[in-house]
KOLDREN-457260 format. One record per residue: residue number from 0; residue in three letters; x, y, z of N, C-alpha, C in turn. Coordinates in steps of 0.1 Angstrom, whole numbers, plus 5000, padded with zeros to 4 digits. Layout:
N
<atom NUM,"ALA",<X,Y,Z>,<X,Y,Z>,<X,Y,Z>>
...
***
This chain:
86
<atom 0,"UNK",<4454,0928,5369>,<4446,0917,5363>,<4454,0912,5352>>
<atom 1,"UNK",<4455,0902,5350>,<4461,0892,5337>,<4454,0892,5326>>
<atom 2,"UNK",<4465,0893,5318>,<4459,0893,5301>,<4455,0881,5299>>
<atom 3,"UNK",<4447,0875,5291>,<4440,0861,5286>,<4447,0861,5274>>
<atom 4,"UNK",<4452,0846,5272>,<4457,0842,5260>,<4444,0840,5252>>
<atom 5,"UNK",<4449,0846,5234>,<4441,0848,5227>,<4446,0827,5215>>
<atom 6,"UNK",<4443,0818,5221>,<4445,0808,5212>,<4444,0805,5202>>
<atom 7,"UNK",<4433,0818,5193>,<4436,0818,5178>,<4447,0827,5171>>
<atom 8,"UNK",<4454,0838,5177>,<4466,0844,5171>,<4477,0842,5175>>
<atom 9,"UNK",<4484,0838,5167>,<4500,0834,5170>,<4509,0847,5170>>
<atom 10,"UNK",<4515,0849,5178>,<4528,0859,5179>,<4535,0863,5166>>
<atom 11,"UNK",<4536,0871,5162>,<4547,0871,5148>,<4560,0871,5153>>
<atom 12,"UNK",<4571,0864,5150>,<4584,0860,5148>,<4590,0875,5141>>
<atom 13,"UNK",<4598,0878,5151>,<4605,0891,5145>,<4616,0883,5140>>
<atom 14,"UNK",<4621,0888,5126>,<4630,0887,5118>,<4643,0892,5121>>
<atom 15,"UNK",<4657,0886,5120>,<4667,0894,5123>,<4675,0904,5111>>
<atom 16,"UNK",<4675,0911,5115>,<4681,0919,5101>,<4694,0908,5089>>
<atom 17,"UNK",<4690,0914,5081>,<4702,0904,5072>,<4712,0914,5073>>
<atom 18,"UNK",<4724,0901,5070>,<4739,0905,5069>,<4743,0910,5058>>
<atom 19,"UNK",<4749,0921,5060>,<4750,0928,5043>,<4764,0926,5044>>
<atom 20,"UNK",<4767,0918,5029>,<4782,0919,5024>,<4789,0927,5028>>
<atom 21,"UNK",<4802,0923,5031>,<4810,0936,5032>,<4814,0942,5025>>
<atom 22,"UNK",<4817,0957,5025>,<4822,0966,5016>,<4840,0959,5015>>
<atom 23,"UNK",<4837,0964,4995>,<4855,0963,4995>,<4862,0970,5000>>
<atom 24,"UNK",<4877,0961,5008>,<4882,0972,5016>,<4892,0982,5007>>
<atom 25,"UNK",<4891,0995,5011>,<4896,1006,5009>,<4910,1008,5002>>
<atom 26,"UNK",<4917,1008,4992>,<4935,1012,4995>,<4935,1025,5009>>
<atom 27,"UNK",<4939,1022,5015>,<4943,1030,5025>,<4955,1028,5028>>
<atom 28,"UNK",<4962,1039,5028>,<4976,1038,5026>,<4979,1036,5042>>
<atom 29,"UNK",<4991,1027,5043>,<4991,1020,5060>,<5002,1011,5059>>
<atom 30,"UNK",<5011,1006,5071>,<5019,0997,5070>,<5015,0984,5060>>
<atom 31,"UNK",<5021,0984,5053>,<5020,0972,5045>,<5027,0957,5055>>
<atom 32,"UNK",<5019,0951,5055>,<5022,0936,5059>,<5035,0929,5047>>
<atom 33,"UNK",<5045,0926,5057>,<5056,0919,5052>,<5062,0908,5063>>
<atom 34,"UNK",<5060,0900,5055>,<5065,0883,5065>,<5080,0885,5067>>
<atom 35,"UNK",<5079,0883,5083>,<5090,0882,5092>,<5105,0880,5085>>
<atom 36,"UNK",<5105,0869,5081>,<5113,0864,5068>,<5121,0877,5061>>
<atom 37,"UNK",<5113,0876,5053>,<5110,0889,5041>,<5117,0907,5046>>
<atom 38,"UNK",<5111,0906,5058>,<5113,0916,5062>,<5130,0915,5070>>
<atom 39,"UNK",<5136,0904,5072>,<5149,0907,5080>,<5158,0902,5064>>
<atom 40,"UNK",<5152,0901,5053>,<5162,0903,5043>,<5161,0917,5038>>
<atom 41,"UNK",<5154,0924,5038>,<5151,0938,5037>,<5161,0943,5043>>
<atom 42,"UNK",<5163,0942,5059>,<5172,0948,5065>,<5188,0942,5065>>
<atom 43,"UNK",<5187,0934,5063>,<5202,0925,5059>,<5210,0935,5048>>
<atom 44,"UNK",<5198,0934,5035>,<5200,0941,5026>,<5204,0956,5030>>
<atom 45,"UNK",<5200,0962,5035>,<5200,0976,5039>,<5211,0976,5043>>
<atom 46,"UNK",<5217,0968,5055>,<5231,0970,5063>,<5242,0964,5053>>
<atom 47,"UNK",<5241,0957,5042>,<5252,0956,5037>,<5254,0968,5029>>
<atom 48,"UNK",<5242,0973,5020>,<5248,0982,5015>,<5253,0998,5024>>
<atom 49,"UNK",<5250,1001,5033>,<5256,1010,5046>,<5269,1004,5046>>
<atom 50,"UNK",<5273,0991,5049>,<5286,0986,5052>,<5295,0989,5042>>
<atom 51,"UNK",<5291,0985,5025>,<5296,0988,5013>,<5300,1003,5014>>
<atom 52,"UNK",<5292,1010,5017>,<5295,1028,5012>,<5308,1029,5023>>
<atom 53,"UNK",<5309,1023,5036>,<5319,1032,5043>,<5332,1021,5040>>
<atom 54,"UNK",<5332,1008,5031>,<5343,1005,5025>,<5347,0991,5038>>
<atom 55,"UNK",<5336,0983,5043>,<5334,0974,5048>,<5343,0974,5066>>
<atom 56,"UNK",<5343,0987,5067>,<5352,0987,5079>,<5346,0981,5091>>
<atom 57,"UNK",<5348,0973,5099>,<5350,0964,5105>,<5344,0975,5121>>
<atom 58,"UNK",<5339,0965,5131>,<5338,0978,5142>,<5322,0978,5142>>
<atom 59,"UNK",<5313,0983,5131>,<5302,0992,5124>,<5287,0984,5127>>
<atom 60,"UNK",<5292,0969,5128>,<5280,0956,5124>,<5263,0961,5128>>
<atom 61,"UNK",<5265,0965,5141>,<5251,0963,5148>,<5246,0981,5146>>
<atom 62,"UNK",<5260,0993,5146>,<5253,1004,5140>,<5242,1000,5127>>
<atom 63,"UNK",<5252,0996,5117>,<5247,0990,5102>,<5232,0988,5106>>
<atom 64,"UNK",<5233,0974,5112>,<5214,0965,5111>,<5206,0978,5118>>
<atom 65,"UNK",<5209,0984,5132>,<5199,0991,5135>,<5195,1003,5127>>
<atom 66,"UNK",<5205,1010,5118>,<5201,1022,5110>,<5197,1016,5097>>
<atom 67,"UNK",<5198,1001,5091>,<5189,1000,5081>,<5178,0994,5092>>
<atom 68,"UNK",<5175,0986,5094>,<5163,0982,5106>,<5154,0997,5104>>
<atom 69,"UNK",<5159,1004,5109>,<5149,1017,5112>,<5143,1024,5099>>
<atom 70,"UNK",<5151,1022,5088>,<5151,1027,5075>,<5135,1019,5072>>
<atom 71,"UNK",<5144,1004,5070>,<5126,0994,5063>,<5112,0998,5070>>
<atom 72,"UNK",<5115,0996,5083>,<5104,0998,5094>,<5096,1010,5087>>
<atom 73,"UNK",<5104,1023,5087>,<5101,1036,5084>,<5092,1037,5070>>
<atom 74,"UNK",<5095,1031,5061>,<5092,1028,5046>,<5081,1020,5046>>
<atom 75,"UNK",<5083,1005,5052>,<5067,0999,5055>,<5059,1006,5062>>
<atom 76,"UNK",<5058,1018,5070>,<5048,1021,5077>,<5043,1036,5066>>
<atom 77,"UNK",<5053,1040,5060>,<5050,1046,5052>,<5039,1039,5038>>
<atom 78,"UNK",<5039,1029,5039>,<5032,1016,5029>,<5040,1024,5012>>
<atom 79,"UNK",<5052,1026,5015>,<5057,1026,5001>,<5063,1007,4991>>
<atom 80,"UNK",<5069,1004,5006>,<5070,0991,5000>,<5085,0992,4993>>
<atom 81,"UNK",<5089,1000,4988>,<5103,0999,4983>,<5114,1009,4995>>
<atom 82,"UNK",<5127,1002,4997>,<5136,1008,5007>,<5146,1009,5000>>
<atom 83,"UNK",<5154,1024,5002>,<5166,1031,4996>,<5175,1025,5002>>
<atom 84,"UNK",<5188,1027,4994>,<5200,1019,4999>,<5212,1031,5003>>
<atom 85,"UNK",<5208,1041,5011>,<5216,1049,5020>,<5214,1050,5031>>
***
């Protein structure tokens, strides 16, 4: 059997919950974001000074970039943000 509409009570309108601000985000220690840019002077930087310690010998180029490369990488994910020059 069918319900009869009641033409004097209107339906109440459910409300949608409100959006609550977001919480400030956390320091959570985590790779730090460094622009592309930024980040291959980091490692530039890194392989010259590798290059400097062994007295610029010739041969070494792409060892240099990859073992500072892996140095920065290691440091930003560490979220220290500063990279040693050994």
């Amino acid at each position: 059997m069918a319900r009869e509409k009641n033409p004097e009570t209107v339906p109440a309108r459910k409300r949608a919950p409100r959006k609550r601000a977001s919480a400030p985000a956390k320091d959570v220690a985590g790779p730090a974001f460094v622009d592309p840019q930024q980040r291959a002077t980091l490692i530039a930087r890194g392989a010259y000074f590798r290059a400097m310690e062994r007295g610029f010998e010739p041969g070494h180029e792409l060892e240099d970039w990859l073992a500072a490369e892996a140095q920065v990488d290691a440091e930003l994910m560490r979220g220290t943000g500063e990279t040693a020059h050994t």
